[in-house]
N, C-alpha and C positions, 0 to 999 in steps of 0.2 A: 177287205178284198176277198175276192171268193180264190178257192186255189187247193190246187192236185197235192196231195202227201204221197212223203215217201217217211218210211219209220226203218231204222236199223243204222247198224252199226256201216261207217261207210268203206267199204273192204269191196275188193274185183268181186268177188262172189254175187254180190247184191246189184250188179249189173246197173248201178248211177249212172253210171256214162252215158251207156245208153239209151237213159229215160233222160240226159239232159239235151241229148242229141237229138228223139224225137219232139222234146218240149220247143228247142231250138226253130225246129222248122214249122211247128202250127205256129208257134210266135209270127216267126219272119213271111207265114204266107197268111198272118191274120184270121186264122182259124178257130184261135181260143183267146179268150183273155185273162183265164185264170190265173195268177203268180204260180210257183213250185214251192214248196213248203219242205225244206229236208230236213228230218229231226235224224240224230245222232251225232255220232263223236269218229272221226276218224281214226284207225287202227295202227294204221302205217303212215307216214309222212311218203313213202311210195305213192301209197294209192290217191294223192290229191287228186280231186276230180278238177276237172278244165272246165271253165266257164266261159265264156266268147263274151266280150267285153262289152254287147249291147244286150246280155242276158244279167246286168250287176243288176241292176232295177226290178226284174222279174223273178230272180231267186233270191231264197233268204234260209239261212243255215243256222239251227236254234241252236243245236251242241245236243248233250243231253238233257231230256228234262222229267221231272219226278212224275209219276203214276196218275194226280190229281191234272196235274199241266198237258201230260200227254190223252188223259180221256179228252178232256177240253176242244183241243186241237184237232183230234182225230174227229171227231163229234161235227165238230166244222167242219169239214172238207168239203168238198164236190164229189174226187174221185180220189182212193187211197191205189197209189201205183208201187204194186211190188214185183218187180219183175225182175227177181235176181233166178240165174241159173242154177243155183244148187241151193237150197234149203232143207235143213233135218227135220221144221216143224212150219214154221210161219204164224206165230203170234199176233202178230201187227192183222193179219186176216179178218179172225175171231174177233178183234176188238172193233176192227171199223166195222162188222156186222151185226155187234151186241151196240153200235151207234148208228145204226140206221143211213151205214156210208156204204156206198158201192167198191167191189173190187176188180180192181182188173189185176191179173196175177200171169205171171210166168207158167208154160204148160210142162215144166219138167219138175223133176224128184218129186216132192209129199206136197207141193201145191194145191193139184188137181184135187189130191185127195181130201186136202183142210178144207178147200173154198164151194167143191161137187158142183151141181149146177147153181150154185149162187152165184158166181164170182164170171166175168168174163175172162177169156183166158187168152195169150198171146207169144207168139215168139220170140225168147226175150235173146236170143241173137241175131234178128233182124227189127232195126230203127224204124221199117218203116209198118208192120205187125202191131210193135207197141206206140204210134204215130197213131194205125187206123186204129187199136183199140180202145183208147183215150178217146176219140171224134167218134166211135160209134156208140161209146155207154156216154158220152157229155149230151150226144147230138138228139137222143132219143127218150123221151121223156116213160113213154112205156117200160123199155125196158130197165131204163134207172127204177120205174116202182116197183119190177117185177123183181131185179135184181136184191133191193132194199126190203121186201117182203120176204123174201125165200132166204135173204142173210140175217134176220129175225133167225127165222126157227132153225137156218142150220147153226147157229153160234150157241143155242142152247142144247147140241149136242155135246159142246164142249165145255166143260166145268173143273175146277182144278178139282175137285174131288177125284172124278174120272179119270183126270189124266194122269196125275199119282197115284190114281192105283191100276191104270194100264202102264205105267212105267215100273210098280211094285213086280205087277205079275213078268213084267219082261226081265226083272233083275231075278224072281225065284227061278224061271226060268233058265236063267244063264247058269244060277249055282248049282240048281240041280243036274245041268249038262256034263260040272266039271266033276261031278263026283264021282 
């Protein structure tokens, strides 16, 4: 089956809900056929997301899974959808673009700044923002290659090297502030 990812931990922040809410209505007005793909581990037994009982068939909830499983997965998508409200980094980004998978992303905190003009962006507190942005990067074949070219070269801005030693210099920087 072909089908939308979502990657994270499933917690309010990462806004599930309401990517199951828009997934809900191109399902129910036959819009898309792709299943939902949700990989992670629930935080809280609070945060159960709700499922609407003719969406059991079209979603499937893997838990966690190890690094070799998760490239895999990710590699396969269609469209990886992370449109949570608040993120400090956004991981799951960088990986579906060093796989040749499109993003659509949330347009608040470090989103913007991981995904730049790769990544499609939407408002991930209105359903119907992250609705149209799923149906405009599925619908449009140009912009899925343009999207999948330009997330090539920006994921190779990002290398753990890099990032540990933009996290070194943030931590010399803190020590030297307290001294």
């Amino acid at each position: 089956h072909a089908y939308l990812l979502f990657v994270g931990a499933l917690h309010k922040r990462k806004n599930l809900q309401r990517l199951v809410e828009a997934y809900h209505e191109l399902i129910k007005e036959k819009r898309i056929q792709q299943h939902l793909l949700i990989v992670g581990e629930t935080m809280w037994k609070s945060q159960a997301i709700k499922i609407p009982k003719e969406l059991k068939d079209f979603i499937h909830f893997t838990g966690h899974l190890d690094s070799t499983n998760l490239a895999k997965v990710t590699a396969a998508a269609d469209l990886l959808c992370f449109v949570s409200y608040f993120e400090g980094f956004g991981i799951p980004i960088i990986e579906a673009m060093k796989s040749g998978v499109p993003v659509l992303a949330g347009n608040l905190t470090a989103l913007p700044e991981i995904g730049g003009d790769a990544a499609f962006y939407c408002d991930p507190y209105s359903v119907d923002s992250i609705k149209e942005g799923i149906l405009y990067v599925l619908d449009d074949p140009t912009l899925r290659f343009t999207m999948i070219e330009k997330g090539f070269s920006r994921a190779q801005n990002f290398n753990w090297d890099k990032t540990a030693q933009g996290l070194w210099n943030s931590f010399e920087k803190m020590i030297s502030q307290k001294k």
